[in-house]
LUMTOR-44627 format. One line per 5 residues: number of its first residue (from 1); for each residue x, y, z of C-alpha. Coordinates in Angstrom, 1 decimal. Example, Ala and Ser with C-alpha at 12.3 -4.5 7.8 and 13.67 -1.06 7.14 Angstrom:
BEGIN
1) 12.3 -4.5 7.8  13.7 -1.1 7.1;
REM end
This chain:
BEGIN
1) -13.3 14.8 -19.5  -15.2 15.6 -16.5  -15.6 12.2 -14.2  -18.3 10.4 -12.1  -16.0 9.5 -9.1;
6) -17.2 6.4 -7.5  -14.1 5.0 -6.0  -14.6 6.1 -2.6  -16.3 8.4 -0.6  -13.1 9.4 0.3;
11) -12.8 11.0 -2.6  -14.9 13.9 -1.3  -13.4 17.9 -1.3  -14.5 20.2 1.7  -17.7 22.5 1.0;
16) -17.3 26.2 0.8  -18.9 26.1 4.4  -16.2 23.6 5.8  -13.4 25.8 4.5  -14.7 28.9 6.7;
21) -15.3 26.8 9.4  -11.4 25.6 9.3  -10.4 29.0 8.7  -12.3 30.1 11.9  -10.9 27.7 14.2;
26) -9.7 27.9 17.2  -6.3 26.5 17.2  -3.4 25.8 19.9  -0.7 22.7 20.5  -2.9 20.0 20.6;
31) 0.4 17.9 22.1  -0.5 20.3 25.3  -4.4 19.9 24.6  -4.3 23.3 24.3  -6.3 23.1 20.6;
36) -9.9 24.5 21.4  -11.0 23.1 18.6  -9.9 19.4 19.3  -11.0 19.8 22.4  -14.4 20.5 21.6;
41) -14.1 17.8 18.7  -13.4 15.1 21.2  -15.5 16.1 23.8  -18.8 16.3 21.2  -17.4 12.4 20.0;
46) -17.2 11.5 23.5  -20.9 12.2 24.3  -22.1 10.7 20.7  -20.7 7.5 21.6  -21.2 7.6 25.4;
51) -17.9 6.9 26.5  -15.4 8.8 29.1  -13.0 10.2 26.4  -11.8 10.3 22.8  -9.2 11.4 21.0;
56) -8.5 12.9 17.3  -6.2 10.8 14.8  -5.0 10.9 11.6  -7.0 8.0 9.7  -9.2 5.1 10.7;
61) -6.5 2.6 10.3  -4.8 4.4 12.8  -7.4 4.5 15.3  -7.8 0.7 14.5  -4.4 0.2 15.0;
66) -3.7 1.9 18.5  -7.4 0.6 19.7  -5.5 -3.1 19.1  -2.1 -1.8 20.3  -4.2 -0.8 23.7;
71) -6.4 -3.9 24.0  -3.5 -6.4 23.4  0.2 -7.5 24.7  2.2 -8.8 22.1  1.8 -12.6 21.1;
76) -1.8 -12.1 22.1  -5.0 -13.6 19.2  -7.1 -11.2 17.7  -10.5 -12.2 16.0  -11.4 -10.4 13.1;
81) -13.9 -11.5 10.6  -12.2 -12.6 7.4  -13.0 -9.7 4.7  -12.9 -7.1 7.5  -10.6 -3.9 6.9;
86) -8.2 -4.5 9.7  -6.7 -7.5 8.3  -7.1 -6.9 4.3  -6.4 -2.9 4.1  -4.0 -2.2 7.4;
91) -0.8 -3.4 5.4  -0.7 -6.4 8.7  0.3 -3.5 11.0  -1.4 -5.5 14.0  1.5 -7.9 13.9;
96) 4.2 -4.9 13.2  2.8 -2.3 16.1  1.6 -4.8 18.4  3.0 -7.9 17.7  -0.1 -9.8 17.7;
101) -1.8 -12.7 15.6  -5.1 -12.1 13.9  -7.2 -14.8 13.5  -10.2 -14.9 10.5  -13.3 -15.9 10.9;
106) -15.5 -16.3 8.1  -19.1 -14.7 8.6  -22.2 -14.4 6.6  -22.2 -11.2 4.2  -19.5 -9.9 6.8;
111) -21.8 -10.5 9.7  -19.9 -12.5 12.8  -22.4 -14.2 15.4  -21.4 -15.1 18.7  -21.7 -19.1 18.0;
116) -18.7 -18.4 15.3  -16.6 -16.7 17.5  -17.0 -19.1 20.1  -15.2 -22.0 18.3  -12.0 -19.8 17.8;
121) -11.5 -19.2 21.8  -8.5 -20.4 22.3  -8.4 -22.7 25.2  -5.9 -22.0 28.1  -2.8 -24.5 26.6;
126) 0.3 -22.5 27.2  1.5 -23.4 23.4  -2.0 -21.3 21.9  -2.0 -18.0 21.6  -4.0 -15.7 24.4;
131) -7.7 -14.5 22.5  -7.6 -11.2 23.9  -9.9 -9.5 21.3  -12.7 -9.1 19.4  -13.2 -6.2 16.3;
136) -16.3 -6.3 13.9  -16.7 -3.5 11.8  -19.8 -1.4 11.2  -20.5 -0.9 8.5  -18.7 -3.8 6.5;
141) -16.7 -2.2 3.6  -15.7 -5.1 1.6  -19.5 -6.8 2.3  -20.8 -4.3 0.1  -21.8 -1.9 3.2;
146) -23.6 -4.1 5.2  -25.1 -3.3 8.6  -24.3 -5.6 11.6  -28.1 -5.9 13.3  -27.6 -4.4 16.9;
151) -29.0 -7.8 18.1  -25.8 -9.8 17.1  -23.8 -7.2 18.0  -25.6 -7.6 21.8  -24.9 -11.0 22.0;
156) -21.2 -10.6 20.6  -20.8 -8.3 23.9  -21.8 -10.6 26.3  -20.4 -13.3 25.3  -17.0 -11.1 24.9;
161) -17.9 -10.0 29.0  -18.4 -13.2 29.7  -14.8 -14.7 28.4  -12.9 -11.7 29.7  -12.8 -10.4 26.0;
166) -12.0 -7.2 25.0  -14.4 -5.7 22.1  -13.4 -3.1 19.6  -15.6 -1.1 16.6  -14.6 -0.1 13.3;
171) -17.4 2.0 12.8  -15.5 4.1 9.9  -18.9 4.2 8.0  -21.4 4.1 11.7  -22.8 7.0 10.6;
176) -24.3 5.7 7.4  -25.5 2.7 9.6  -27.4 5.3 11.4  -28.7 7.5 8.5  -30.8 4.2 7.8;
181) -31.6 2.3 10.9  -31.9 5.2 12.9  -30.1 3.4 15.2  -28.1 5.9 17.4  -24.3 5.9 17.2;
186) -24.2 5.4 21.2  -26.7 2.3 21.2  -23.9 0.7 18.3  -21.0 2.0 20.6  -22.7 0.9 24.0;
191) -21.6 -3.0 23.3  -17.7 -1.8 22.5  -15.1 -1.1 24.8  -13.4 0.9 22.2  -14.8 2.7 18.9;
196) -13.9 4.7 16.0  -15.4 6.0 12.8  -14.4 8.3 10.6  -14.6 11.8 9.2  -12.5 11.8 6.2;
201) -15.4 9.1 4.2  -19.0 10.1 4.5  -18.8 13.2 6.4  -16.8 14.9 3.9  -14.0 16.1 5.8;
206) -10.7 16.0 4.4  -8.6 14.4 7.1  -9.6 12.8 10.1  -10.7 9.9 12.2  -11.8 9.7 16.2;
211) -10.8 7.1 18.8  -13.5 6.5 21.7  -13.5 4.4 25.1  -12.4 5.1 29.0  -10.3 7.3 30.3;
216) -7.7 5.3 30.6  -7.7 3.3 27.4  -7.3 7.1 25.9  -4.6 8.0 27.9  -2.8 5.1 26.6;
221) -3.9 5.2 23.3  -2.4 9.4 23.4  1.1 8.1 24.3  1.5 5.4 21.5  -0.1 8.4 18.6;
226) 2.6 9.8 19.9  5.2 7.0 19.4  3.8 6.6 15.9  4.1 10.1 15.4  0.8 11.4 15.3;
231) 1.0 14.3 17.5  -0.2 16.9 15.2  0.2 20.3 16.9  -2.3 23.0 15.6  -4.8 20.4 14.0;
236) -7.7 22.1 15.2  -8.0 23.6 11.7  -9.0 19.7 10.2  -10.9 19.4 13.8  -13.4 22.4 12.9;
241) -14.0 20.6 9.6  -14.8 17.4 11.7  -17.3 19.4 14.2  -18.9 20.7 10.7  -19.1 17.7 9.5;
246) -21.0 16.1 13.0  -23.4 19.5 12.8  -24.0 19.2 8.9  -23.6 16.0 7.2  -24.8 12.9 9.6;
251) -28.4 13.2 8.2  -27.6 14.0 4.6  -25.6 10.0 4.2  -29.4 8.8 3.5  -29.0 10.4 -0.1;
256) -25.8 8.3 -0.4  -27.1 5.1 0.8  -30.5 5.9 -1.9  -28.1 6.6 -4.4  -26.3 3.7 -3.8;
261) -29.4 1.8 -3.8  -31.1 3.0 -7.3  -27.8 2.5 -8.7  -27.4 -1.3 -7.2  -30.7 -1.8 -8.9;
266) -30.8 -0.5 -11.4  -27.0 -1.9 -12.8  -28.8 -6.1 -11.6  -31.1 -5.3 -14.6  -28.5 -5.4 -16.9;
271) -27.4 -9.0 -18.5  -23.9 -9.8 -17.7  -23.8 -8.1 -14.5  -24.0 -10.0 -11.0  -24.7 -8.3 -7.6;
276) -26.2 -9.5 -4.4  -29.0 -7.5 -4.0  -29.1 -8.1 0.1  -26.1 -6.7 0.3  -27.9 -3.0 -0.7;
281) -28.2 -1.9 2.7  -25.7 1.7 2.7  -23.9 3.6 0.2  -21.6 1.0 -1.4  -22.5 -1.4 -4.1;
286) -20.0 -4.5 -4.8  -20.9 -6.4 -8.3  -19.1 -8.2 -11.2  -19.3 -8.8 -14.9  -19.7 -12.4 -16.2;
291) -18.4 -10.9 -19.7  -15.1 -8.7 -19.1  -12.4 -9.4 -16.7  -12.4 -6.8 -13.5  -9.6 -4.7 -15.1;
296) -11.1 -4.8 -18.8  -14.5 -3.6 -17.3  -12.9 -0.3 -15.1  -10.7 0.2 -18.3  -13.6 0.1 -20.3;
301) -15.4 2.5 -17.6  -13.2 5.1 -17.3  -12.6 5.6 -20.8  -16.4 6.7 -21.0  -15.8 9.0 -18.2;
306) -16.8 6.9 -14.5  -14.5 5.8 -12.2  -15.0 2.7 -9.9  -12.4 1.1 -7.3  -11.5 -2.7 -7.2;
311) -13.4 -4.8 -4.8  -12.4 -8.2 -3.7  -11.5 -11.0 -5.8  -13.2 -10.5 -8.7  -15.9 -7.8 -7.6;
316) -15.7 -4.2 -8.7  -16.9 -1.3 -5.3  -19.0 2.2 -6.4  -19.0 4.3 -3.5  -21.8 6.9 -3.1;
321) -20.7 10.5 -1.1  -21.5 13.9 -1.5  -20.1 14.9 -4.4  -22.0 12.7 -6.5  -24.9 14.1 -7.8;
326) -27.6 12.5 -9.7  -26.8 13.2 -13.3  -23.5 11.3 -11.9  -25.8 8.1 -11.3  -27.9 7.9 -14.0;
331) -23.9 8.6 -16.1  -22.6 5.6 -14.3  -25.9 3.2 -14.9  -25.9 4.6 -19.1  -22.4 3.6 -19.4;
336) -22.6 0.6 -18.3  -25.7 -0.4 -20.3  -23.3 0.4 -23.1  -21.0 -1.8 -22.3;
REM end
């Protein structure tokens, strides 16, 4: 039975145009920076975010994860918002890599403002915990895709500045915040020290995730991929897919996020489903069913051919990506009208 895949966009294969452009790469020992092709990978993300330098990693959780690792010393408080990746999907690597504490804040459909933080600065007692940093994420996964409004994210960086406050973006789906605010990836990045976003999700690639900030922070953030053993040698053949992906794809995530929205719709029409209809903002759609338990429903699903990931608590996540196509929708919305 052929499915509609809506688990996650990373669930997406490379094009037949991707594949050329990986077998055309120019490769080297990127351990030397010798790889052309991560060279010009990092130096194109560099300039998109408008920072000194940037550097190719596996995944998003481990750019997350050294960004932290960088930012921190260990025993030092991190404040993340409370449904935010870093702290629900990074299997608690903060406190294994960097030996630090994170600290949940609850926001408002994933949304932190600067008055929130504010009340979880730790004051300078020597038996608390040292805030050292801030990470939002952009945009928020388990919020159903939301987009943090660049003003809040303004006044989240100077307050950060103003407490000596280091600030870090998950921006694994930034690019699908762009595709519908038009908002530039360098005006989201310009409030971060650090920022990384992903190529594996959206973009199509099949690997893949950047790391941006200073100089510096990059430098440090090479040595400790290499401690964790992410010093990938000729990887300028998943780089080319990347700097595909950056030339190809970044315009094309509107379809997803008006995909995602018809569908989002279109499924709150239909009695026994719930869904926050605010939260339709990119290309993933969080809901539940008042009649079936979460597992009975993607059971039920899947045996009529679509495929859906869990979502927190009791909420069920479609992702729409590129390999979706529209008969794939309307499959997903019919099915479960016959449920």
């Amino acid at each position: 039975m052929p499915y509609a895949d809506l688990r996650s966009d990373t669930v997406t294969k490379p094009s037949k145009a991707m594949l050329e452009a990986m077998m055309n790469a120019r490769v080297g020992d990127d351990v030397f920076s010798e790889d052309e092709s991560v060279n010009e990978l990092q130096k194109k993300c560099a300039e998109l975010t408008g920072k000194e330098a940037a550097l190719f990693v596996t995944s998003g959780v481990m750019g997350n994860q050294l960004a932290i690792k960088c930012h921190t010393n260990p025993g030092d408080e991190v404040i993340v918002e409370s449904e935010s990746h870093v702290l629900n999907y990074e299997t608690a690597a903060p406190s294994v890599i960097s030996g630090v504490q994170l600290l949940p804040v609850r926001g408002n459909s994933g949304i932190l403002i600067s008055q929130d933080i504010k009340k979880y600065v730790r004051s300078k007692e020597y038996y608390f915990p040292v805030t050292k940093l801030i990470c939002l994420e952009n945009t928020h996964n388990r919020a159903g895709g939301v987009i943090l409004p660049l003003d809040v994210i303004r006044e989240v960086s100077v307050f950060a500045k103003e407490n000596a406050l280091r600030t870090h973006l998950d921006g694994a789906r930034i690019f699908n915040a762009y595709a519908e605010t038009k908002i530039s990836v360098k005006e989201y990045s310009d409030h971060f020290d650090s920022v990384s976003f992903c190529f594996s999700k959206g973009l199509g690639c099949p690997v893949g995730s950047v790391l941006c900030g200073d100089y510096r922070f990059i430098e440090m953030a090479r040595k400790w991929r290499k401690i964790l053993g992410g010093g990938m040698r000729q990887v300028g053949f998943l780089a080319a897919a990347a700097i595909y992906a950056l030339n190809n794809n970044v315009e094309r995530l509107k379809e997803d996020n008006d995909k995602a929205k018809y569908y989002g719709n279109e499924i709150s029409k239909i009695s026994g489903i719930e869904i926050d209809l605010k939260s339709l903002q990119t290309n993933i759609v969080i809901f539940s069913s008042s009649k079936y338990s979460k597992e009975e429903f993607m059971n039920k699903l899947k045996d009529k051919g679509v495929l859906i990931s869990s979502g927190s608590y009791d909420n069920m996540r479609a992702v729409f990506h590129l390999d979706v196509t529209g008969s794939d929708v309307e499959k997903a919305i019919e099915t479960i009208k016959s449920i």
